[in-house]
N, C-alpha and C positions, 0 to 999 in steps of 0.2 A: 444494582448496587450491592445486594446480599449477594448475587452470584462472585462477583467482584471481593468481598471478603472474606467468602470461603476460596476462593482460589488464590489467596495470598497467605491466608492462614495453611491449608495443603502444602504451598509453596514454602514456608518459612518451614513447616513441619519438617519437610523431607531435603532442605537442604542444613537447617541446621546442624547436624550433625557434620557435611563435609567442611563446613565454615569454620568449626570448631574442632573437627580434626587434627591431634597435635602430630606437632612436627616428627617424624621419622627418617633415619639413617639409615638405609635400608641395603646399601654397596660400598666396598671399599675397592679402589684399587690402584695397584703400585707399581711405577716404573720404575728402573732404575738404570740411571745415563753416568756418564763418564764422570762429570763432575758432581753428582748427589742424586739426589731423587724424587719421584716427584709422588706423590699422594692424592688420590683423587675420591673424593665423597659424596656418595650421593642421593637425593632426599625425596620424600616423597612430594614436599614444596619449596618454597624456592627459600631461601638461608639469606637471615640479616645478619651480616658482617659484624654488625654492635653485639650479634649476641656468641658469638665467635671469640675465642682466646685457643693460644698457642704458648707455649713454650719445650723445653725440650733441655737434658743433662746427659752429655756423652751420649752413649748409643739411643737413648729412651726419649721419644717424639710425642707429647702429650696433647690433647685436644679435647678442649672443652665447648659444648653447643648448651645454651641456657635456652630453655623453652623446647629442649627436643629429647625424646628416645632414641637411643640402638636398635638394632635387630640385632641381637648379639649373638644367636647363631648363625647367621649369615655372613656377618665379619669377622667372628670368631674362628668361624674354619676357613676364612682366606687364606690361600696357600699362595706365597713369593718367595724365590732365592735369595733378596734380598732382605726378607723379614724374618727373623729369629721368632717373634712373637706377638701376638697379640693380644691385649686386655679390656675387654669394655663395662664401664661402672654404672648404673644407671639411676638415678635418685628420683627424686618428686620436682625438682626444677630444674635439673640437668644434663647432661651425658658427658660421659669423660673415655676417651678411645685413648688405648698409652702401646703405642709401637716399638718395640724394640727393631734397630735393623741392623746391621753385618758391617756397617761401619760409623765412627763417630761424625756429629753432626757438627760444624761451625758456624753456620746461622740457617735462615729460612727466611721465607716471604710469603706472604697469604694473598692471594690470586684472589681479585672479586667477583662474588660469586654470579655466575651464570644460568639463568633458568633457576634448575634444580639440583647445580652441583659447587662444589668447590676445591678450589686445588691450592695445596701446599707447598712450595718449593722449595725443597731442603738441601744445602751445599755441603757437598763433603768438605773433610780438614783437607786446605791445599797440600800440604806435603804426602798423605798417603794421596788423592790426585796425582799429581806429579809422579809418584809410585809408580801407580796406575800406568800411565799414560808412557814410560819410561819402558817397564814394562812390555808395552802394549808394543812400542817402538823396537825394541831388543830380539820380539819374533817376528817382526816385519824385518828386519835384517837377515834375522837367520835364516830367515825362509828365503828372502832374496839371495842369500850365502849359495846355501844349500841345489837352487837353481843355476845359480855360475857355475857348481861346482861340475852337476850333471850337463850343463852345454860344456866344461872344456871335456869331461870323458867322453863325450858326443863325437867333441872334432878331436881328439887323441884315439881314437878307433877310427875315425873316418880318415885321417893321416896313415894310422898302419896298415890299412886295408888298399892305400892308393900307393904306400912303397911297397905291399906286395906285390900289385899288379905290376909296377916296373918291371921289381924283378923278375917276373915271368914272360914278361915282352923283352928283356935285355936273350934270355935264355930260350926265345921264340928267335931272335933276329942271328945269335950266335948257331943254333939249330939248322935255322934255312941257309945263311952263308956257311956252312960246316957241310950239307948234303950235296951240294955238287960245288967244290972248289974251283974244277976247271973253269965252270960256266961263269965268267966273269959278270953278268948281269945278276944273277943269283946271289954269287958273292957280295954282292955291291948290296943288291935289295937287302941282304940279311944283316949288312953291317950298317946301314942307314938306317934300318929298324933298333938296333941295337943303341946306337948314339943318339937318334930321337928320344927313347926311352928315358936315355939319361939324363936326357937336358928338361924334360916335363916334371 
């Protein structure tokens, strides 16, 4: 029985601490797709969604987690093309992570949370989308342009190159029937070469 309550008393010792462990934000990271972006955070245990808010004004995506820290060097030097900036605040009951990113936001939706992570899904403003995507379309044409343009100089050289050859088999066929006139076979082979030529 004594053995029994020092081995639960050891036990409570040395887990206490992980059990009381406060929550940590320990990674950020950001994609960015056609129509917005996506945010992704991750902790060192798993995230109640109640303690989770969101909001966000023009370019600037704010996130507050109640009950957790940052690592704020960690997310601090995250480097993304789509991120201008990044801020993290850290109080005695909260965290506050505030992203500026490269284009303006018109809503979001908060993904529930998984394990040890969570995602944000933030929508671009449709009109610069539609930009975007116009855009995107406008060098897909001119690149398909640009490929029409190199097959017709393709078959425009490979045309000049086949009414050269004529002409050198009209002036091959004129040559042979031209070297011996008497020789009526000759004659003949050289002027059949010459009006084959021209009809190819």
């Amino acid at each position: 029985m004594k053995n029994n309550l020092i081995l639960t008393v050891l036990f409570l010792f040395f887990c206490t601490p992980a059990l009381t462990q406060n929550q940590t934000i320990n990674k950020l990271h950001v994609e960015s797709k056609n129509n917005g972006t996506v945010i992704l955070l991750d902790s060192n245990k798993k995230l109640n969604l109640e303690n989770v808010t969101a909001w966000y004004s023009s370019q600037w995506f704010y996130i507050t987690i109640y009950d957790a820290k940052s690592d704020s060097t960690a997310i601090s030097n995250y480097k993304n093309n789509s991120l201008k900036s990044v801020e993290i605040s850290n109080s005695e009951e909260s965290t506050q992570i505030a992203l500026q990113l490269d284009s303006k936001i018109e809503s979001f939706e908060i993904d529930t949370p998984k394990r040890k992570s969570i995602q944000f899904l933030l929508r671009n403003s449709q009109e610069i989308s539609k930009n975007e995507i116009s855009i995107e379309s406008s060098l897909n044409t001119a690149t398909i342009n640009n490929d029409d343009v190199d097959e017709v100089k393709i078959s425009n050289n490979q045309k000049s190159k086949l009414a050269l050859d004529n002409k050198l088999i009209v002036l091959l066929g004129f040559l042979i029937s031209g070297s011996d006139i008497t020789n009526n076979t000759t004659f003949l082979l050289g002027s059949l070469i010459a009006i084959i030529s021209n009809l190819i």
